[in-house]
C-alpha positions as CSV (number, residue, x, y, z in Angstrom):
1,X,-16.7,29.5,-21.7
2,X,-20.5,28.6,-21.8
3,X,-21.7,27.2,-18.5
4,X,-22.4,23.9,-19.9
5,X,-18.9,23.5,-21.7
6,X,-17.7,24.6,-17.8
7,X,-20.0,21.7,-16.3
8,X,-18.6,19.6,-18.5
9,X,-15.0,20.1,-18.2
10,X,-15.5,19.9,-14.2
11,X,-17.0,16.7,-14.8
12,X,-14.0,15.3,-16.7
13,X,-11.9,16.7,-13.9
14,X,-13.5,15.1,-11.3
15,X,-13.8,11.7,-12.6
16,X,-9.6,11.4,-13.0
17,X,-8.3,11.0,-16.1
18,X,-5.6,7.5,-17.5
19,X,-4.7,9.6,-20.4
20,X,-5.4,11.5,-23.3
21,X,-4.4,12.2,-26.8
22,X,-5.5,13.7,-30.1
23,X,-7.3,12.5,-32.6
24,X,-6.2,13.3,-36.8
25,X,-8.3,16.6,-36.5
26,X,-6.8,18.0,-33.6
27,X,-9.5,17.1,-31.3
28,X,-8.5,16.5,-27.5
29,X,-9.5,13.0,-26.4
30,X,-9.4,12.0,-23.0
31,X,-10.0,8.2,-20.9
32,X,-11.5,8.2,-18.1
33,X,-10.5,6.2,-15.5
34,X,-14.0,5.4,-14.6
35,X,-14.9,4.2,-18.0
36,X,-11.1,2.4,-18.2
37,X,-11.6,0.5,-14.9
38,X,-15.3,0.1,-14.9
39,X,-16.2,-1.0,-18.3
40,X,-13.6,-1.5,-20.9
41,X,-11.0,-3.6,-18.2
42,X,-14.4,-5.2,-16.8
43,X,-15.5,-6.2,-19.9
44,X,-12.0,-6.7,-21.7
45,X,-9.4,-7.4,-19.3
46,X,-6.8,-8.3,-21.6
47,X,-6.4,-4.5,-22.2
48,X,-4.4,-4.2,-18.6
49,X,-1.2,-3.7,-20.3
50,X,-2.5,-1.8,-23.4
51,X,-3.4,1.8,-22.6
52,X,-0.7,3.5,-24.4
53,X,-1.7,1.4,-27.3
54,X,-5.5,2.6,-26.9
55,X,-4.6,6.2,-26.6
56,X,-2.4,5.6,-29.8
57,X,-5.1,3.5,-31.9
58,X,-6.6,7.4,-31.9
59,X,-4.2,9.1,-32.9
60,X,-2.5,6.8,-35.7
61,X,-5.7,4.3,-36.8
62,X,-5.3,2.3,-40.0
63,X,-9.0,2.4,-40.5
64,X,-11.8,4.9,-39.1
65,X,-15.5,5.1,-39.3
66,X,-18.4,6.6,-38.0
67,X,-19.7,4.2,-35.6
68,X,-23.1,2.9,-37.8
69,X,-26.0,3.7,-34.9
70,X,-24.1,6.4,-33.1
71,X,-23.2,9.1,-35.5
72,X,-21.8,11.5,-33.2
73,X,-19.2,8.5,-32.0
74,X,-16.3,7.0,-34.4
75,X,-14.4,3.8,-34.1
76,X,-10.8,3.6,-34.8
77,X,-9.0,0.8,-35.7
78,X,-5.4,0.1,-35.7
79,X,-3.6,-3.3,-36.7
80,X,-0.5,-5.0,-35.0
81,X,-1.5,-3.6,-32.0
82,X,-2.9,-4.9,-28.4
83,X,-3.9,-8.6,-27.6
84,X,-5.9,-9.2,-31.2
85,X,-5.2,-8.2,-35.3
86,X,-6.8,-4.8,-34.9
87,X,-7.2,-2.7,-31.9
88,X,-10.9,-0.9,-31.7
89,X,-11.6,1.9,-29.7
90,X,-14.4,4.2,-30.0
91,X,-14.4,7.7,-29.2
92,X,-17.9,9.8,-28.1
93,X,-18.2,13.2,-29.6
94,X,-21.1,13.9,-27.7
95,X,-19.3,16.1,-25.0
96,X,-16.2,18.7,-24.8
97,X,-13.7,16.8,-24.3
98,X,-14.0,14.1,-26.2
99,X,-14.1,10.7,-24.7
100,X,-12.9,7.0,-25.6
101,X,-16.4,4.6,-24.3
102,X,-14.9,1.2,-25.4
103,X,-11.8,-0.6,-26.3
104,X,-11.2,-4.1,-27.4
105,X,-9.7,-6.2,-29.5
106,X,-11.0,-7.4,-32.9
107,X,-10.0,-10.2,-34.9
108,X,-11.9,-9.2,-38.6
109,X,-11.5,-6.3,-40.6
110,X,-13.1,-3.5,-40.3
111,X,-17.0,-3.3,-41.8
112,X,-15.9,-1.0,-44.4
113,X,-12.2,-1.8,-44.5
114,X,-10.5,-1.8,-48.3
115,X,-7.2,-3.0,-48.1
């Protein structure tokens, strides 16, 4: 394993992990709990409850799309799920593993959303 990829991966490690899942290409996708505590349940406390359903809006999303300014990030969106219509959470590709960044709830369809 390159040295970086190693770095990485001791990173994830050290920072403690709530979960993780995969997303429809087979990618491993981990929460932090850093980024769980300190910025999605800061930000969006109504998530408490809701981590199962995060970790699941990856792996079974209605909707997803590449995130518009971020192209190396996707946001997943799943209906009927967590506090609001749709459930988003968005996932950074920009490291081994990959890593959800946000989560909240969203009342309006997605952007590009064609029911």
């Amino acid at each position: 394993m390159p040295s970086q990829a190693r770095d990485i991966l001791s990173v994830m490690a050290d920072d403690g992990l709530i979960g993780e899942t995969v997303d429809p290409q087979g990618a491993r996708v981990v929460l932090p709990a850093r980024i769980w505590q300190e910025k999605v349940l800061l930000e969006h406390t109504e998530l408490a409850t809701f981590t199962a359903d995060v970790l699941r809006a990856v792996t079974s999303a209605d909707h997803i799309e590449v995130d518009p300014v971020y192209p190396e990030r996707k946001r997943y969106f799943a209906s009927d799920i967590g506090p609001s219509r749709w459930l988003l959470v968005v996932v950074s590709y920009e490291q081994v593993p990959a890593r959800i960044i946000s989560a909240f709830g969203h009342r309006k369809d997605p952007p590009t959303w064609d029911a």
